[in-house]
MIFI-738578 format. One record per atom (N, C-alpha, C): residue number from 1; atom name; x, y, z; residue in one letter. Coordinates in pm, whole numbers. Layout:
# MIFI-738578
NUM, CA, X, Y, Z, A
...
# end
This chain:
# MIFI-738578
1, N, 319, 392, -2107, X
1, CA, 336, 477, -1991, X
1, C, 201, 508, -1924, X
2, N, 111, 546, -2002, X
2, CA, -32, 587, -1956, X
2, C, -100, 461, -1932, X
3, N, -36, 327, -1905, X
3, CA, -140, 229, -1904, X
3, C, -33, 183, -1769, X
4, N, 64, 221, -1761, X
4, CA, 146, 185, -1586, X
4, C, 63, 256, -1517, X
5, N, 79, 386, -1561, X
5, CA, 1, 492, -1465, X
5, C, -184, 457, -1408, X
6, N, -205, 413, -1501, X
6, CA, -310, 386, -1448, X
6, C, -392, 235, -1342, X
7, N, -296, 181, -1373, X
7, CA, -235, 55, -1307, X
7, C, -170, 93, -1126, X
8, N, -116, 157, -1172, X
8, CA, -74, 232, -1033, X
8, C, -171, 303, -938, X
9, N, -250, 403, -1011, X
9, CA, -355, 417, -971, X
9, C, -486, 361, -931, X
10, N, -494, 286, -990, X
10, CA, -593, 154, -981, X
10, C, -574, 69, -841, X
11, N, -453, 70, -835, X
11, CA, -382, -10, -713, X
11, C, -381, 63, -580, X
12, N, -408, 190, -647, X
12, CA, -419, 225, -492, X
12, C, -556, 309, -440, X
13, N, -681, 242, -523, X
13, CA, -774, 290, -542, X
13, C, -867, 189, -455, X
14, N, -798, 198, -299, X
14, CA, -914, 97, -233, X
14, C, -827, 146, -84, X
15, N, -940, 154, 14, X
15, CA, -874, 214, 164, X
15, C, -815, 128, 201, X
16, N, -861, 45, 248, X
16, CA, -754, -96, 288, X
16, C, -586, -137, 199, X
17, N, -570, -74, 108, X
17, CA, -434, -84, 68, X
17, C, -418, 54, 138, X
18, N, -473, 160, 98, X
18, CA, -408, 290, 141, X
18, C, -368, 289, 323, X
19, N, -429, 215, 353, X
19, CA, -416, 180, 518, X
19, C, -286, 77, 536, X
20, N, -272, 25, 420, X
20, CA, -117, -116, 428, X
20, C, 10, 2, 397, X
21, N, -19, 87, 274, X
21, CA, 84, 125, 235, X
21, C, 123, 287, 329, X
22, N, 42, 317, 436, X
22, CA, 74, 417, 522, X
22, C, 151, 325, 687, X
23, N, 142, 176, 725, X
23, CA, 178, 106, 764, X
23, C, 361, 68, 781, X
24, N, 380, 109, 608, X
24, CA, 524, 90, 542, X
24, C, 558, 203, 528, X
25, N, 551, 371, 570, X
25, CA, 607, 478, 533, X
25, C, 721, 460, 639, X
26, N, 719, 392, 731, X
26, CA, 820, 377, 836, X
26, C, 978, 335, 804, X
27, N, 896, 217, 711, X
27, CA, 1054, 114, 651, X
27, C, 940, -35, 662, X
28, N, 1000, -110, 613, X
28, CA, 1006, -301, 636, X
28, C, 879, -326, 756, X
29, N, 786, -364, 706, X
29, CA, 681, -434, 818, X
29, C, 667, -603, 782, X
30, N, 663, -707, 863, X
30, CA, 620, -792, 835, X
30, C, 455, -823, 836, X
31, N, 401, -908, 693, X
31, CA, 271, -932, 674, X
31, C, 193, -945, 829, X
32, N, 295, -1017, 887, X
32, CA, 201, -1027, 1038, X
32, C, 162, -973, 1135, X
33, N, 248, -828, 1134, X
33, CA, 199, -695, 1181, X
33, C, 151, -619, 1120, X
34, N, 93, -641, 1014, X
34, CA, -4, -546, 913, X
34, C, -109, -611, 939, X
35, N, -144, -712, 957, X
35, CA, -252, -799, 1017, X
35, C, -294, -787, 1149, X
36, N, -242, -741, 1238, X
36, CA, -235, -704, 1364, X
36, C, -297, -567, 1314, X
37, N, -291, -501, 1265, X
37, CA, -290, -332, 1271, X
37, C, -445, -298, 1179, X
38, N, -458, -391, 1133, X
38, CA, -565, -394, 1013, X
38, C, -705, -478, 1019, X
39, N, -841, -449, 1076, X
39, CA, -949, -564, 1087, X
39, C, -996, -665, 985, X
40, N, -883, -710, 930, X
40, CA, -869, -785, 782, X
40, C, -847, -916, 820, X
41, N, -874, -1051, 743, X
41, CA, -766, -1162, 759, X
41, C, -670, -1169, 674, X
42, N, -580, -1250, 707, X
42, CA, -454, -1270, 637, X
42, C, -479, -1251, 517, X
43, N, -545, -1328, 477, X
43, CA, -575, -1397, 324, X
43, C, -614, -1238, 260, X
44, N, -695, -1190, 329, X
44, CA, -749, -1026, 239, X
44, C, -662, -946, 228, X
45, N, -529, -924, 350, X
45, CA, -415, -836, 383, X
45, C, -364, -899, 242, X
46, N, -337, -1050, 272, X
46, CA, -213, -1074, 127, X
46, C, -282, -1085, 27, X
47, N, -415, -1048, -79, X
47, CA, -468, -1053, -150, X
47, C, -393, -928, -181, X
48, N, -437, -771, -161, X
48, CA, -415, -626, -126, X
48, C, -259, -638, -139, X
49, N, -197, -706, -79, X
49, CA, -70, -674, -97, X
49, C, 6, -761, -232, X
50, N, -61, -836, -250, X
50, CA, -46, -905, -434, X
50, C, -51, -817, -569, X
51, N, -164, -716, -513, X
51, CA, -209, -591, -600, X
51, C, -77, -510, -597, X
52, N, -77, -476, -460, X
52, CA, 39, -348, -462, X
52, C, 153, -388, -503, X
53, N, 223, -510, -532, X
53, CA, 302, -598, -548, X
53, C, 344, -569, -652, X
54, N, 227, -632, -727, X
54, CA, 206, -663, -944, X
54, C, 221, -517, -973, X
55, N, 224, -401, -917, X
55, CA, 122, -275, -936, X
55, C, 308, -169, -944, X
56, N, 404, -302, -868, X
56, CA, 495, -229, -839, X
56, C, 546, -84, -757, X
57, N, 459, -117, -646, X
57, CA, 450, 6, -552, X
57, C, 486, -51, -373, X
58, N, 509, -170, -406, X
58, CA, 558, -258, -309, X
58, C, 649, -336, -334, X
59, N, 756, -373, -257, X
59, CA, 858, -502, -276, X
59, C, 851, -584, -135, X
60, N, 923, -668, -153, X
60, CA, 912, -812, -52, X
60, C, 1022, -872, -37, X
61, N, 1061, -907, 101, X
61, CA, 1176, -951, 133, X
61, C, 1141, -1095, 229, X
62, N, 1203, -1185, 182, X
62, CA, 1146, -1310, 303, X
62, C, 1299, -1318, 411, X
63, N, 1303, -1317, 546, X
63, CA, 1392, -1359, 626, X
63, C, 1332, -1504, 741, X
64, N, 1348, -1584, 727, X
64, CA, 1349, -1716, 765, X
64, C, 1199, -1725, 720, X
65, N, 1123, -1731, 828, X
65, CA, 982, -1789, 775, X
65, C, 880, -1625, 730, X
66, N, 946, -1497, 778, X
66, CA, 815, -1415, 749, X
66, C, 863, -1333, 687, X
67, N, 774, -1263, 625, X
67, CA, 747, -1177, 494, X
67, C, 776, -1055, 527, X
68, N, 838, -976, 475, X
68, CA, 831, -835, 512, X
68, C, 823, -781, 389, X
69, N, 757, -658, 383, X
69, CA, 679, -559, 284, X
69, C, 770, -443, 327, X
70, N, 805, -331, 241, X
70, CA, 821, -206, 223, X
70, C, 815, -157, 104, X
71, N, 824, -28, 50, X
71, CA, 763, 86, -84, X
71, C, 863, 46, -150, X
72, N, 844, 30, -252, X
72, CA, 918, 19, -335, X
72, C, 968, 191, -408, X
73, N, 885, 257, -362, X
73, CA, 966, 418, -386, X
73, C, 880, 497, -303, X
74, N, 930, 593, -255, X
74, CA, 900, 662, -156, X
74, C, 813, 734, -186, X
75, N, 794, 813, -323, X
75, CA, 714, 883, -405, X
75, C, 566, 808, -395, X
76, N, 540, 741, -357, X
76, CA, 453, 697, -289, X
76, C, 348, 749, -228, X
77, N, 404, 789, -108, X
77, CA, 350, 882, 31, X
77, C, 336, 1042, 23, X
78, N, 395, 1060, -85, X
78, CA, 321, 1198, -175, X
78, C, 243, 1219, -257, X
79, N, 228, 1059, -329, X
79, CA, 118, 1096, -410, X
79, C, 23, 1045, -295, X
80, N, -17, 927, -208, X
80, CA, -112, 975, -66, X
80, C, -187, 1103, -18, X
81, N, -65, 1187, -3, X
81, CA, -90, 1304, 43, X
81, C, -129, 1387, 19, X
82, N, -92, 1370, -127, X
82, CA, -139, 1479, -257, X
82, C, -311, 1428, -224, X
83, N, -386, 1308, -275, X
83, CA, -496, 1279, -282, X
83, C, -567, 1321, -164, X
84, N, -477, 1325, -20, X
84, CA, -552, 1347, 78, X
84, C, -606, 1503, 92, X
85, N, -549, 1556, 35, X
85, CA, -506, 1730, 26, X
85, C, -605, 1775, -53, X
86, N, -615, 1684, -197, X
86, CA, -715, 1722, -275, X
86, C, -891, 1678, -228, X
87, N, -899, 1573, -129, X
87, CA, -1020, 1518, -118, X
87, C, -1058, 1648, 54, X
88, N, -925, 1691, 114, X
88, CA, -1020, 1775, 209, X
88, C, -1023, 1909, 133, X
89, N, -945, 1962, 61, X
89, CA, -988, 2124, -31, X
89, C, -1058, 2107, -109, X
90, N, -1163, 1965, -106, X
90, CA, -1290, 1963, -192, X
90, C, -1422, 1915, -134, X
91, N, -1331, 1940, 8, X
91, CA, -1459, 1876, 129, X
91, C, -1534, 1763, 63, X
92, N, -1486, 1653, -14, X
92, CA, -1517, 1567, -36, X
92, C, -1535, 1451, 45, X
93, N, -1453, 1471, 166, X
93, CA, -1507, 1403, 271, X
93, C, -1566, 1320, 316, X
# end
């Protein structure tokens, strides 16, 4: 349990995922509008999203040729929030 958890955490221990997985609080994005939205190339977007993948904090759906990404649990975007909450009531900034 303490070695998922930290796995999980690990995974979301880089801005550029935290920037993919605030992308998907909506619902279903395809890889190619996360690429659009992100000063990344493909290859770095789908590296990041391999992580969040394995990390199980993401799932994947293919419909004809493109990829679409959404959370695999919503609980997600609270623990986000939580971190964001804790990094400005510590003016860590």
């Amino acid at each position: 349990m303490i070695e998922n958890t930290s796995d999980v955490l690990k995974a979301l221990a880089h801005p550029v995922r935290i920037q993919i997985l605030k992308q998907l609080y909506d619902g279903p994005i395809c890889v190619c509008h996360i690429n659009r939205n992100i000063d990344f190339s493909q290859a770095n977007i789908s590296k990041h999203l391999k992580i969040l993948k394995n990390a199980h904090i993401v799932k994947s759906t293919k419909e004809g040729m493109y990829q679409y990404y959404s959370l695999k649990d919503e609980k997600i975007k609270e623990i986000i929030r939580l971190a964001e909450e804790v990094v400005k009531n510590s003016k860590i900034q």
